[in-house]
C-alpha positions in Angstrom: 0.0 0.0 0.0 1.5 3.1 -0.7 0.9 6.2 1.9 1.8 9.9 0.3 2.0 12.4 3.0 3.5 16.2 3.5 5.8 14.2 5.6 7.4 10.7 7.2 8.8 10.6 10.8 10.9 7.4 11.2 10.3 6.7 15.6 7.3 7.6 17.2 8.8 8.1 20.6 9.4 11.3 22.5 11.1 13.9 19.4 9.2 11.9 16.6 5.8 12.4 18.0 6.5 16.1 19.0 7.4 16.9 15.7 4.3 15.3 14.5 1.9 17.0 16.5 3.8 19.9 15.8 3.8 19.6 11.9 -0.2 18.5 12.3 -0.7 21.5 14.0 0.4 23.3 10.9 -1.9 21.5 8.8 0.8 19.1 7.5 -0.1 15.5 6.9 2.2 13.7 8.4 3.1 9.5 8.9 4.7 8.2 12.2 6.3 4.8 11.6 7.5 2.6 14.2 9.1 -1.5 14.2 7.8 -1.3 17.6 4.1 -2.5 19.0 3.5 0.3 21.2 4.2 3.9 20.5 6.4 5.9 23.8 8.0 2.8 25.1 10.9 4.8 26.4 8.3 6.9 27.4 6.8 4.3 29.9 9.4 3.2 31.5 11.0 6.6 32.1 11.2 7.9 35.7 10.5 4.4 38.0 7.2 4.5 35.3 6.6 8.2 36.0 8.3 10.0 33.2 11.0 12.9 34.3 9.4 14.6 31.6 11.2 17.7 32.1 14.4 19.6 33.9 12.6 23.3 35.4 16.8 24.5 34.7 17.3 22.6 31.2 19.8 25.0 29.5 22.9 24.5 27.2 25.2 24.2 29.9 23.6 20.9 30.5 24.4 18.7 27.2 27.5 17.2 25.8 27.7 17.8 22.1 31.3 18.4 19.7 29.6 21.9 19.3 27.9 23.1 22.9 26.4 25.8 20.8 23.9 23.8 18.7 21.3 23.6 21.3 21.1 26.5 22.0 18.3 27.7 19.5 15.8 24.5 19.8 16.2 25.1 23.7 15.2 28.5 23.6 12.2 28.2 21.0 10.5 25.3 23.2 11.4 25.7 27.1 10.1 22.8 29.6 7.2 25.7 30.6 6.1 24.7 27.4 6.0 21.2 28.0 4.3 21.8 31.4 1.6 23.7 29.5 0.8 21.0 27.7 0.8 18.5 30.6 -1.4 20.8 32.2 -3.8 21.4 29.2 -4.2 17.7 29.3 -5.4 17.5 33.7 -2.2 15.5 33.8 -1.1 16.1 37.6 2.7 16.5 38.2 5.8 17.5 40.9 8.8 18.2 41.4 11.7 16.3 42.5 15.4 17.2 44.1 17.3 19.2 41.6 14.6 20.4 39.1 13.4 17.0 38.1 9.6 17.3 37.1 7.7 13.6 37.2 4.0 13.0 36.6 1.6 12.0 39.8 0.6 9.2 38.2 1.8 7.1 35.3 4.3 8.0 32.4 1.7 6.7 30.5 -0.2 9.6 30.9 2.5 11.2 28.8 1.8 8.7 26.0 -2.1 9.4 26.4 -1.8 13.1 26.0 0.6 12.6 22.6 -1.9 10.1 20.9 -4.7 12.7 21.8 -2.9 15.5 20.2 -1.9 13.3 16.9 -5.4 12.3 16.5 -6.4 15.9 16.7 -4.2 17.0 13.8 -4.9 13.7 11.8 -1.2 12.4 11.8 -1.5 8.6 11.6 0.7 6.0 13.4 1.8 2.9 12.1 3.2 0.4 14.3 4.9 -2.8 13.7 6.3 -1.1 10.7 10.2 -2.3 10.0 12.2 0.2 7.8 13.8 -2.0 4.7 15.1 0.9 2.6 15.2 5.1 2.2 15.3 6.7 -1.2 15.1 10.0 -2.2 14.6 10.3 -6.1 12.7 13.8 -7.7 12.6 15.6 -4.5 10.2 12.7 -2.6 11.7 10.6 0.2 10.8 6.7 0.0 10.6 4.4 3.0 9.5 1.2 2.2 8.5 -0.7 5.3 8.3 -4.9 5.0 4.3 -4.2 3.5 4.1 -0.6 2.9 5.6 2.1 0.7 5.2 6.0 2.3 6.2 8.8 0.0 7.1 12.7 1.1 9.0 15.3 0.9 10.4 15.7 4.0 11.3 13.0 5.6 12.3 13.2 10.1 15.0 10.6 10.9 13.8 10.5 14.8 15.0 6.1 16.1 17.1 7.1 18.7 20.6 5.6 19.2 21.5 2.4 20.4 21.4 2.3 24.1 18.3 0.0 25.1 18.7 -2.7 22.2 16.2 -5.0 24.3 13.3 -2.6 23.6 14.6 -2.0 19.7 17.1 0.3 19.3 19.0 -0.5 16.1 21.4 2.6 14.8 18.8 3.0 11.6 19.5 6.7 12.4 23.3 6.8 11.6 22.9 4.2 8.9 20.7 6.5 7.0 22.7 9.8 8.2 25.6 7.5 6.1 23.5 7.2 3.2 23.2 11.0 2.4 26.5 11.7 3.3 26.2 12.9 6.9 29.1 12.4 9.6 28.1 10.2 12.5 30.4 11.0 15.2 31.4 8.0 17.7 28.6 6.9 19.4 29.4 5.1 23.4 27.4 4.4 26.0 26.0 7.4 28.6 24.3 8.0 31.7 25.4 4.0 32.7 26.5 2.0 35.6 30.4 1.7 35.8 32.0 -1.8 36.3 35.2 -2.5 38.0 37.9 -4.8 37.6 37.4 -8.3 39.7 40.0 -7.9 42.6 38.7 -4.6 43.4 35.1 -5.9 43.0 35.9 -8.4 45.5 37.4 -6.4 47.7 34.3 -4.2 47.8 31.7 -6.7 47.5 30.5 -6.3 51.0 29.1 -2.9 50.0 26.6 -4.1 47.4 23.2 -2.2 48.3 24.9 0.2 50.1 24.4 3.6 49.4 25.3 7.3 50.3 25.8 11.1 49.6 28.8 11.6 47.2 30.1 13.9 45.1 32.0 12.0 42.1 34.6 14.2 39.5 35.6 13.8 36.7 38.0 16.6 35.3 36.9 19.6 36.4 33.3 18.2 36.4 31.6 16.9 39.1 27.9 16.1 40.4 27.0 15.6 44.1 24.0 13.0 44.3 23.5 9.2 45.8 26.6 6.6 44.7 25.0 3.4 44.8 27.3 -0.2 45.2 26.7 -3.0 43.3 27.5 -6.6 42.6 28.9 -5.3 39.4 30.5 -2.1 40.5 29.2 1.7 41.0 25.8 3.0 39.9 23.3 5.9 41.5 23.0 8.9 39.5 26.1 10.6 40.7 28.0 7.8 39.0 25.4 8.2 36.2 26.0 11.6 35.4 29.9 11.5 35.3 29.7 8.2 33.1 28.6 10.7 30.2 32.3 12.4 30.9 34.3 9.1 31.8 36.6 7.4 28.9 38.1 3.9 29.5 41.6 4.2 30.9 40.5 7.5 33.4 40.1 7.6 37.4 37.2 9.2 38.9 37.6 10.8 42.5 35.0 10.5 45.1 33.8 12.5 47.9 32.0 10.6 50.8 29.1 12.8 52.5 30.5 15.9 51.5 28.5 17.8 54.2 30.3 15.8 56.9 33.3 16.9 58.6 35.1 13.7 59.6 37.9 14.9 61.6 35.5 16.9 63.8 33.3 13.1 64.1 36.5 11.5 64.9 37.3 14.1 67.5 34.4 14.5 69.0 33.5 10.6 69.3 37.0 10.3 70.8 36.4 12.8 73.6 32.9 11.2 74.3 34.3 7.9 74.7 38.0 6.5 73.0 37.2 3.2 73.5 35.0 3.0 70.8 36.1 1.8 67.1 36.4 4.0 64.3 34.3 2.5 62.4 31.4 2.7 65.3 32.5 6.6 65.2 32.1 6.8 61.7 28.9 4.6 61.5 26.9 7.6 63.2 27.2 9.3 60.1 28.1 6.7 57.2 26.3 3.3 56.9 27.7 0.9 58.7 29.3 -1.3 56.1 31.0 1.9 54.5 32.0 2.9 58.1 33.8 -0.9 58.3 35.0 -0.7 55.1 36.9 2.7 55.3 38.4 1.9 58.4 39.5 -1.6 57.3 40.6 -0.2 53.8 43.0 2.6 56.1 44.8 0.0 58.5 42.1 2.1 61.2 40.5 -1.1 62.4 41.3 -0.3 66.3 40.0 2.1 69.3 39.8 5.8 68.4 42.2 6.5 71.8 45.0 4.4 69.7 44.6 5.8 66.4 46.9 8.4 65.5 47.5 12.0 64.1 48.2 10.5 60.8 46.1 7.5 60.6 43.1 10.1 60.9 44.7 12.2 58.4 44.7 9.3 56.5 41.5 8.3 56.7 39.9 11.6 56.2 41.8 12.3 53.7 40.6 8.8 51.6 36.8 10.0 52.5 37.3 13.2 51.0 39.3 11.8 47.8 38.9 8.4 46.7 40.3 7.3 43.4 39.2 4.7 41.8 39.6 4.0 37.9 36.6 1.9 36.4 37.0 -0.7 34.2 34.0 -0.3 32.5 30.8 0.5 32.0 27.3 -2.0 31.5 27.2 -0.5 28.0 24.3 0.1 25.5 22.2 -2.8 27.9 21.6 -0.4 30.7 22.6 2.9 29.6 19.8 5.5 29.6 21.1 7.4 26.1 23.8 7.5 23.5 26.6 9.6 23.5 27.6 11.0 20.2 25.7 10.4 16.5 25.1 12.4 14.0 27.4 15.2 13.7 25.7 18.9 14.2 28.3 20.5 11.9 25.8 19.3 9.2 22.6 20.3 10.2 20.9 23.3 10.9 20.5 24.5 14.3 17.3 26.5 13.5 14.9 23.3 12.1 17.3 20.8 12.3 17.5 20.2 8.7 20.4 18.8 6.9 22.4 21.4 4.8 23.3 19.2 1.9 19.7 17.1 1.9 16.8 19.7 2.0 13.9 18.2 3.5 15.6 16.0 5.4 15.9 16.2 9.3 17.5 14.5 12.4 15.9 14.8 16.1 16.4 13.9 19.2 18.5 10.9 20.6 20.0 10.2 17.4 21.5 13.8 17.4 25.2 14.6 19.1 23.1 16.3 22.2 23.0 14.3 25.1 21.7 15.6 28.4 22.6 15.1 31.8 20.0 12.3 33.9 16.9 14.1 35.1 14.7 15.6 32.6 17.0 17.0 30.3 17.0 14.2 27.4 13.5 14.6 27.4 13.6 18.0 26.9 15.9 17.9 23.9 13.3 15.6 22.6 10.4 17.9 22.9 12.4 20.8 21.7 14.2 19.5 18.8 11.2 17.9 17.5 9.5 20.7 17.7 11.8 22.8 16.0 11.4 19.9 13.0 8.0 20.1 13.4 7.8 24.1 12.8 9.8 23.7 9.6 8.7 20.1 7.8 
């Protein structure tokens, strides 16, 4: 069957159906395609099932890209108030979390709901279950032929994703048609992921699996203070999250325990209360307990805080305040929440998001070298660089 349309958008999750609804709004006639059964499945699983639709700060300063400029303009021309005033046109009830992080009430797939509303209302059809077998552009039309149909326009919004979550589908279609028309794909790697770490040290801190605290992890000059979380595997929480979007193989990260704790004043004070007490009872008043064993056993301060000396402390303060440790690893594309590189601003066009050499041809979203930082902020790159597609197509 063959579908002609004022436009195709390849990936009807979170920047593919924006940019429909967007382009519907218009009056365009536009065709989401999907492999996948279910439109928005990153959608519904976003946010423990409630969607972190939004980041109330979202600004350039919070996205990796080879040029931190290109953002810049989608960001300002669709600003999460904008999403909230959708959510809100729609009764969908939401909050706000630690550090800007906007989540709905109820269920992400309220999010889901309010986009198939809005295509419906413009007339944009979905078609799920539909597997891309080939892209053509010949006399100004795009064709993508699917394994039954054939749709035909001429613009055509390249809006799969990347590669990280390949259990729910993601495939790369999005570079291997930026490499058909001659678009640079920059390296794409695994971001916002658990770190792994090399056996002996895993054994050696296997006792902390579950455990988590306050940290503040660097990389560089960058660093994010949130929850570090141990595993069987390694390090995870979103501190170690966030700096796995700035970690390379090969590089340490250093790591602040509780920075808000002074730990030479909780050694001196628990010493003057009573010396015959560990450290690591001392230090359990304010750390976990199996941290508090850990960094006392991992200092040689396994003894009574009467015995343990000027240095020893120094020592041991000094680990809890920097504490290198150089990953392995990461859990890869499996678990990472977003993709790290792809195709290469330098040849689109900040404005609409259009390819310079292709006209009519666009690139949105995850597929994109933009990559936010965990808590919103991918979400909002979504909304507004489909959006900025959707103004233009």
């Amino acid at each position: 069957m063959v579908h002609r349309r004022d436009a195709i958008v390849i990936g009807a999750g979170a920047a593919g159906m924006m940019c429909a609804l967007t382009a519907g709004r218009r009056g365009r006639h536009v065709a989401v395609l999907d492999h996948a059964a279910a439109p928005g499945e990153k959608i519904r699983i976003s946010g423990g099932g409630r969607c972190n639709f939004t980041n109330v700060h979202a600004g350039p300063k919070n996205y990796l890209s080879a040029n931190p400029h290109f953002a810049k303009s989608a960001l300002a021309r669709f600003r999460p108030a904008d999403f909230i005033a959708m959510v809100e046109a729609h009764g969908i009830a939401w909050h706000e979390k630690t550090l800007g992080q906007l989540f709905c009430d109820g269920s992400a797939r309220d999010i889901i709901a309010m986009f198939l509303k809005e295509l419906a209302a413009v007339g944009a059809t979905l078609h799920l279950k539909q597997s891309v077998v080939s892209v053509e552009r010949t006399d100004g039309l795009f064709r993508v032929r699917t394994e039954t149909d054939l749709f035909e326009a001429p613009a055509l919004v390249v809006a799969s994703g990347g590669k990280s979550i390949p259990k729910m589908g993601a495939t790369g279609l999005a570079y291997r048609i930026a490499g058909q028309f001659g678009l640079a794909v920059l390296e794409t790697r695994p971001g916002l992921v658990p770190l792994t770490l090399d056996p002996a040290f895993l054994e050696k801190i296997a006792p902390l699996a579950g455990v988590s605290v306050d940290a503040e992890v660097r990389h560089g000059r960058t660093a994010f203070r949130e929850a570090l979380l141990f595993t069987h595997r390694g390090l995870s929480g979103p501190a170690i999250l966030q700096i796995s979007s700035y970690w390379r193989e090969g590089d340490e990260i250093a790591i602040r325990i509780a920075p808000d704790v002074d730990f030479a004043e909780v050694l001196n004070a628990a010493r003057r209360e009573n010396g015959r007490q560990s450290v690591a009872t001392a230090l359990a008043a304010v750390l976990p307990k199996r941290l508090a064993q850990f960094f006392a056993a991992e200092t040689g301060a396994e003894r009574p805080l009467a015995e343990l000396s000027g240095k020893a402390q120094a020592a041991l303060v000094a680990r809890l305040g920097d504490w290198r440790i150089r990953p392995a690893g990461s859990e890869g594309y499996r678990t990472a929440e977003v993709t790290l590189g792809g195709v290469d601003t330098a040849g689109l066009d900040s404005r609409d998001m259009q390819a310079k050499a292709v006209p009519g041809l666009y690139f949105i979203g995850e597929c994109v070298d933009v990559t936010g930082w965990l808590g919103g902020y991918n979400f909002q790159w979504a909304w507004a660089s489909g959006h900025a597609a959707g103004e233009a197509v």
